[in-house]
N, C-alpha and C positions, 0 to 999 in steps of 0.2 A: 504494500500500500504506500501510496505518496504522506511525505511528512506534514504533507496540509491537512491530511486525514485529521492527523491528530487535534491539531488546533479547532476544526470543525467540531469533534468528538467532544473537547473540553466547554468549549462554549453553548454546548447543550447541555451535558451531563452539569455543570458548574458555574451554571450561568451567572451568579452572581456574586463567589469567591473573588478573591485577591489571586491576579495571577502574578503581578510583575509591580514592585515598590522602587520607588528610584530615591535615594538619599545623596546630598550634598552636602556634606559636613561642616563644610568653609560657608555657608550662610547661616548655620542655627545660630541658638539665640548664642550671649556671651559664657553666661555661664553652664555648665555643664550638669543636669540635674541625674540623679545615680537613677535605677530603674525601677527603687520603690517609687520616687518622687515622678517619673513619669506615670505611673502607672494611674495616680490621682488628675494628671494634666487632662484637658479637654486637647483635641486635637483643630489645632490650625488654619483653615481651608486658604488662608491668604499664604503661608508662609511657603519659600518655595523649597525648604530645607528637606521635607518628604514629599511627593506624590503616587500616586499608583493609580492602577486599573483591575479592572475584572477580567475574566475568559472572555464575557462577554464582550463587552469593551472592544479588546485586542482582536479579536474577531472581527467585527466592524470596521476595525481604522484600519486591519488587512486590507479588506475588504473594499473599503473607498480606495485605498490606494491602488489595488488591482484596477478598478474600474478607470482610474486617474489613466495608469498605463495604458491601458486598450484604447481606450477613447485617444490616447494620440500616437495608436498605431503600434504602440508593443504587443509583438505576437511569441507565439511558442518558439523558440532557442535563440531570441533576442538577448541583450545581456545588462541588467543594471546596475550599475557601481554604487557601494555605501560608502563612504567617507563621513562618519562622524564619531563623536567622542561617545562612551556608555550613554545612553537616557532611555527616557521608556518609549522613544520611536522609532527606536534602532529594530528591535525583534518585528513589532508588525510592519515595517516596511520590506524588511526581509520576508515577513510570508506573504505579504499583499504581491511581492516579485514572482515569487514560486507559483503562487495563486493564478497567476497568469499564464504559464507553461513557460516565461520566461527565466533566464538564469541569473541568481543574485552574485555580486562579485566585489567580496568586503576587499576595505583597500586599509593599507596601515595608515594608523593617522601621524604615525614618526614620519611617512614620505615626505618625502622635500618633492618641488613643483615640478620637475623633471624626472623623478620619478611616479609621481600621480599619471603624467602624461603618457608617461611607456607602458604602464597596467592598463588605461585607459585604450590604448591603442592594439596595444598586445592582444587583450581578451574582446576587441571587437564590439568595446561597447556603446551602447545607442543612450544611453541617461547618468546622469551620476548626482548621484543624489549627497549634500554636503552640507555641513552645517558652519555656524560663527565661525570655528576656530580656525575654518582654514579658508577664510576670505580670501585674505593673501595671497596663498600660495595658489589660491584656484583662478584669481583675477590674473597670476602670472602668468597662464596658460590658457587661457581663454580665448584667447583666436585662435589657438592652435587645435583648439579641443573641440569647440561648438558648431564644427564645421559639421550636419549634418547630424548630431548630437544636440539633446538638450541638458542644460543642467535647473534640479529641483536644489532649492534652497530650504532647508529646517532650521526655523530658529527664529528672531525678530529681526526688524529691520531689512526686509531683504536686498540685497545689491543688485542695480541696477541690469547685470547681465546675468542672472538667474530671474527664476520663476520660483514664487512664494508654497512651498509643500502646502501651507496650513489654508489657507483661502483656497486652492486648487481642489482639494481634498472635502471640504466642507458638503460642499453639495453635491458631492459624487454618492450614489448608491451603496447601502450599506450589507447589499445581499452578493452573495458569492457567484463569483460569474463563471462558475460550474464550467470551467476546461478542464478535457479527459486528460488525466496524466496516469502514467503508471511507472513502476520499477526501474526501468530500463531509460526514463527518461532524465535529459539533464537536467540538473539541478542548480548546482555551484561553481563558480571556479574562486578559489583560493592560491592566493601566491607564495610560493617558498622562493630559497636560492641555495647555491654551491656556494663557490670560491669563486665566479668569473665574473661575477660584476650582479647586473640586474635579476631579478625576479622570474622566476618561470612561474606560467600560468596552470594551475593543477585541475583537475576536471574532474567533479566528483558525478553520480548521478542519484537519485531518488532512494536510490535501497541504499548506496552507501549513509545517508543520511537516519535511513528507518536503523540499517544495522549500528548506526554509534548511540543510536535510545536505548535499543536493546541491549549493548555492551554497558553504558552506565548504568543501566537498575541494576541488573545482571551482577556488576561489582559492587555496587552501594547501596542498593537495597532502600528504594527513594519511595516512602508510601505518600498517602494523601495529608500527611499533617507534618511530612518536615518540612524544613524550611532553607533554601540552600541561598549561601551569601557568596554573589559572585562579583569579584574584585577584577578580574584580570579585561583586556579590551574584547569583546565581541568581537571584533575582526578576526579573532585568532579562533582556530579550529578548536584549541582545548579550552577557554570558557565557553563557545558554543554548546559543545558535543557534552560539555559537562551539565550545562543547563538541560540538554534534550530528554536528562534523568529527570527534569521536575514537569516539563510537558509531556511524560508518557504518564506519569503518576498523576498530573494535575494537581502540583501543589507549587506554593506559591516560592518564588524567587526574590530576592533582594540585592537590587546593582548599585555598589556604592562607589563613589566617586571618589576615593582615596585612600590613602594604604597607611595613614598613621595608627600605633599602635591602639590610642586612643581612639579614632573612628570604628575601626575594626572590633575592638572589644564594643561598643558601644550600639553597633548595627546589630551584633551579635545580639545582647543584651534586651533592646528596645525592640526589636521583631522577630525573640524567640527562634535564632538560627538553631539548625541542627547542622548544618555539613558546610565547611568551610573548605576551599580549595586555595590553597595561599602557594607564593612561591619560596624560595629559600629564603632572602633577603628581608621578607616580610614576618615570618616566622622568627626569624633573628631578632628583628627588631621589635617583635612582642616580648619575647624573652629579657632583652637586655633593660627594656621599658621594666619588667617588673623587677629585676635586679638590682636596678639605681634607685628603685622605687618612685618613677614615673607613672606606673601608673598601678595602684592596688586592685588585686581580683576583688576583693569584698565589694567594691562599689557595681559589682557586674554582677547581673541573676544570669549564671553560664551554664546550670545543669543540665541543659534540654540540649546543649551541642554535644553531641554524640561523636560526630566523624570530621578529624583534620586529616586531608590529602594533600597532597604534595606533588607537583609533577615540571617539565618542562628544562630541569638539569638535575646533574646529580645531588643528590641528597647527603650529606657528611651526617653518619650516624650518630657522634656525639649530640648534634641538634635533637634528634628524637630521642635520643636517652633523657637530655637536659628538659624539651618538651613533656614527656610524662612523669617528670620530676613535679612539675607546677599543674599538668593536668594526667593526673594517673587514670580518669574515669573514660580518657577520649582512645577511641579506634581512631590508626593508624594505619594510609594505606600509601601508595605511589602507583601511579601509570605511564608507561612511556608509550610515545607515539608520533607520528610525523603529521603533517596535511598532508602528505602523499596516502596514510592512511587513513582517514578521517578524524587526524587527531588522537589525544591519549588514548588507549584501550585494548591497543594490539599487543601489548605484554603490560601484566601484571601482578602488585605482587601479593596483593588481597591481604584483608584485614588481621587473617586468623596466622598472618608468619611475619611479624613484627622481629623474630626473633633472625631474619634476615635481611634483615635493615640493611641499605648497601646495595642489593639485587634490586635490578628491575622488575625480576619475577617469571614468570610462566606464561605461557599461552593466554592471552585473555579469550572471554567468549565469543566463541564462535570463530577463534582465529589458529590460525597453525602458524610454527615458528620452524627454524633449522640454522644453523652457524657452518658457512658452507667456506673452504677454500678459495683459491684464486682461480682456480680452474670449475670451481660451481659444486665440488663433492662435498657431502659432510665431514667435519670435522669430527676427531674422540673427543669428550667429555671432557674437560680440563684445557683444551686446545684452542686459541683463539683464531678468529675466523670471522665471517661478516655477518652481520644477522640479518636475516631474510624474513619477512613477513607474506602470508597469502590467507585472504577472507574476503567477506562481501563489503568490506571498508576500502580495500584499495583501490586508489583513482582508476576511474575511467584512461585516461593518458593526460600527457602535459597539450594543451592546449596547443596546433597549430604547429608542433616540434616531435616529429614522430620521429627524429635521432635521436631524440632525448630520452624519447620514453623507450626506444629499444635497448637502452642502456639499463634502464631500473626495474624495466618490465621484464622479465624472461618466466616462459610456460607460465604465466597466472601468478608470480612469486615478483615481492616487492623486495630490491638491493639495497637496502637503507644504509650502504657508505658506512654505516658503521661498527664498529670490532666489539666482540664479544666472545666471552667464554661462560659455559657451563658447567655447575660443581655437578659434585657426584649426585647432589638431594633432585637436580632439574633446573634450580635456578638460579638464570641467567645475570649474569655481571658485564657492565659494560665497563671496554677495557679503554679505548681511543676513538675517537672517530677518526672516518677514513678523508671525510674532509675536513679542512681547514676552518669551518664556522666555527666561529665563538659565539658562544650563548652565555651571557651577561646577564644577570636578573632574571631570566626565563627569554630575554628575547637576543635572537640572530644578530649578527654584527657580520661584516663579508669584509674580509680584508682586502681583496683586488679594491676597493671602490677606497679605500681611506690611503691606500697604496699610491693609487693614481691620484688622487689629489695631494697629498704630500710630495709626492715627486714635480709639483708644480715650482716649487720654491726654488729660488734660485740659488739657493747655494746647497740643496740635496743633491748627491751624489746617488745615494741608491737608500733604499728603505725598504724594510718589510712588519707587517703585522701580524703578532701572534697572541695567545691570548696564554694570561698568568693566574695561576690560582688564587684564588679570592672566598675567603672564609664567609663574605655578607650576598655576595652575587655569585658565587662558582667561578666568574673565570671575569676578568680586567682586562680592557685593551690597553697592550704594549705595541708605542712603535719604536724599533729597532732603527736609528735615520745613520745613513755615511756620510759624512759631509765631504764638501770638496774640497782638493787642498788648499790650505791657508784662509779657510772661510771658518770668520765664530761666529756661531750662534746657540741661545742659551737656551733651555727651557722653556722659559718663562716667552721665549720667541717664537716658536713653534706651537706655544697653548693660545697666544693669540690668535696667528697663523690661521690654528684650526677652528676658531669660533667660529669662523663660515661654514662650516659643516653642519648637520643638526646633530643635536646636542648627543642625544644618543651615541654616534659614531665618533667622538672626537676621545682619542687616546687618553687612558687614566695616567697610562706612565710613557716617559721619553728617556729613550737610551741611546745615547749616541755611540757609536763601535761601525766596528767592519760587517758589513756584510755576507756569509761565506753562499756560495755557491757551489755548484758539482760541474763536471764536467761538461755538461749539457747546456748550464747557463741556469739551474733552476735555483731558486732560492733553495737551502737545507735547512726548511724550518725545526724538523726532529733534532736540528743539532743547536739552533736557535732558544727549544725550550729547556732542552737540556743545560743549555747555558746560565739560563737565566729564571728556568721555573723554580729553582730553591734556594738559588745563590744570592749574594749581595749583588747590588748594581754598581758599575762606578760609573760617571757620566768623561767620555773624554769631549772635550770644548770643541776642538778645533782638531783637522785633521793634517799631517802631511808637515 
């Protein structure tokens, strides 16, 4: 069945439940009341600190939205681009997309303007739908983009070369414009990357979508009364596919707009979470909050949260030992996963083997796994090798690049690039990746693209980026820069340098030294981290 099914299913069955709560932390009031004192509070309607919607609701503003699209000519395997930050119209414009037989195509909202533009281009799409934050960078591109393209604006005030979502939407139809979709048909494209620069386009279709519902209850076990508090950006496969546990179950979600340890215990607190999906960085920073004693558990009513998970890097097990230190009552779980596979779910390491903290885990449902050689055979037990994924989650192909996808696709079996061994118990340890990405906080970094702009500088000689471990994010962008002879520059010249960059990508550390290379010409990053993953840094100024 198509994943609209479901939305359709909930909005009758639950017609007047809370399906989706939006919190903004950085507008409530000043002072901060604990959750007995909420509990006495009259609720709001002016304040824009919470709002929410019903099944029903969400249904509806699908709904007009579908109608919006057709009425100007969006038909089935059309494609419309999201670009916006969390809010509560992020999920029904994504199903009012679907609802159409057209295909939804989230965009990072990290993109800088010339990458908006290659995703835009790339995946062939006819709308892009975008909200305040990225005025800017969307008015940068705007001749280049509207050529036969519209863009939907969400939000107030709308700019002058977009078209208003919320007046467009008003008076459209609020009943389902019942287009046949089924399994086989597409759904999504989402973008990942390598190490070569931009974004590949990933092509999920309909079942891939039904089968990442079914993998989250399946792991987490999502009934009609918990309550799942989702932090990380909707654009990304693994807060989607996490939430699609609370739309099979129909229970209600909370998207908060910020990761302070405070916020986070607080949403928990005041909307009764039970399943909280955090990343490392975030989980760190709850921890150390209550060790400075920033922020005390006693002001939080937290018994009803059940399940902290974890996914999108590795996990350093002291964090969950120190974690069930301060909550001994919470299941602990991890998923690893790609957007090539619909996201977390294709291994994992379930709740009841905590005592292998460390492991990514096992097969999740409904998936098969193998650690195969360089020639495709399986590896023994202990042996490291590439971990190969195959289920009803992996993409359709990359988008418009059937080189690429004969690389990662082979007989029905996804190549995920990355190294892995398996103990004697089954489960699975990831040892390296085969690519060069850094994954920082839970999100991707590509070194070719911070490469090539560093090499712009006039007195860089050669540079390369590798990524250094990092106790609060997993891994730190280092750039390693060569200068040319008898050229100084400091640190502090290079972190300027890089502000043009978005922020995300700009190097946490600068190391100046030699470059080495092999015989071929290629950078020897393995010899790069070796250098410099546990050792002291010394910076030399000037070269030559």
């Amino acid at each position: 069945m198509p994943i609209t099914d479901l939305l359709e299913k909930n909005a009758r069955e639950y017609h007047e439940d809370i399906c989706l709560v939006e919190i903004n932390p950085e507008v409530k009031e000043v002072r901060r009341v604990t959750w007995k004192e909420y509990e006495l509070m009259e609720p709001n309607p002016t304040t824009h600190y919470r709002r929410e919607i019903t099944w029903h609701v969400m249904n509806e503003k699908a709904n007009r939205f579908a109608n919006l699209l057709i009425s100007r000519g969006i038909k089935k395997g059309d494609k419309v681009a999201i670009l916006l930050m969390n809010c509560l119209e992020w999920l029904p414009i994504y199903f009012g997309i679907l609802k159409t037989g057209a295909l939804a195509v989230p965009l990072n909202f990290r993109y800088a303007s010339d990458e908006i533009e290659y995703c835009v281009k790339l995946a062939d799409v006819d709308i892009l739908v975008f909200g305040p934050e990225f005025i800017g960078r969307v008015e940068e591109i705007a001749d280049n983009i509207n050529k036969n393209r519209l863009l939907f604006y969400v939000g107030d005030n709308c700019p002058s070369f977009a078209e208003d979502y919320t007046s467009m939407t008003v008076n459209c139809s609020s009943l389902s414009p019942d287009i046949p979709l089924t399994d086989a048909d597409d759904a999504a494209i989402y973008f990942s990357s390598g190490t070569t620069g931009f974004p590949k386009a990933i092509l999920h279709n309909h079942e891939s979508l039904m089968h990442s519902c079914r993998v989250e209850q399946n792991h987490h076990g999502q009934q009609k009364n918990d309550v799942f508090l989702c932090i990380p950006p909707l654009y990304h496969t693994g807060a989607k596919m996490h939430w699609f546990g609370s739309l099979l179950s129909g229970s209600k979600a909370v998207l908060l707009k910020g990761t302070k340890p405070e916020y986070i215990l607080d949403a928990v607190s005041k909307e009764r979470c039970t399943i909280v999906w955090l990343l490392v960085p975030w989980a760190q920073d709850i921890l150390e909050s209550i060790e400075t004693g920033n922020v005390n558990l006693e002001d939080y009513e937290l018994k009803q949260w059940r399940l902290m998970h974890i996914g999108a890097q590795p996990v350093p097990p002291s964090l969950i030992k120190k974690w069930k230190e301060y909550f001994p009552n919470h299941q602990y779980d991890t998923n690893y996963g790609l957007s090539e596979s619909i996201g977390p779910g294709c291994v994992h390491l379930g709740v009841e083997n905590i005592h292998k903290v460390g492991a990514i885990g096992k097969a999740g449902y409904g998936w098969e796994v193998k650690i195969v050689d360089e020639n495709g055979n399986p590896v023994s037990k202990g042996d490291v090798g590439e971990l190969c994924v195959k289920g009803p989650g992996v993409m359709t192909c990359y988008y418009q690049d059937p080189k690429a996808t004969k690389e990662i696709l082979k007989d029905d079996w996804l190549f995920t690039g990355d190294m892995a061994q398996e103990d004697e118990d089954g489960f699975i340890f990831l040892v390296d990746r085969k690519k060069d990405v850094i994954i920082s906080g839970g999100e991707n970094i590509y070194p070719v693209q911070i490469e090539d702009f560093i090499r712009i500088h006039d007195s860089v000689h050669d540079v390369a980026v590798i990524g250094l471990p990092d106790k609060r994010l997993g891994e730190i962008t280092a750039a390693i820069i060569e200068l040319k002879e008898n050229h100084v520059v400091t640190e502090e010249d290079i972190n300027e340098f890089c502000r043009k960059l978005p922020r995300y990508k700009r190097p946490k550390k600068i190391i100046f030294a030699d470059i080495p290379r092999n015989p071929t010409g290629k950078i020897e990053k393995p010899k790069l981290r070796e250098m410099y993953a546990g050792g002291s840094v010394v910076n030399a100024q000037n070269r030559g």
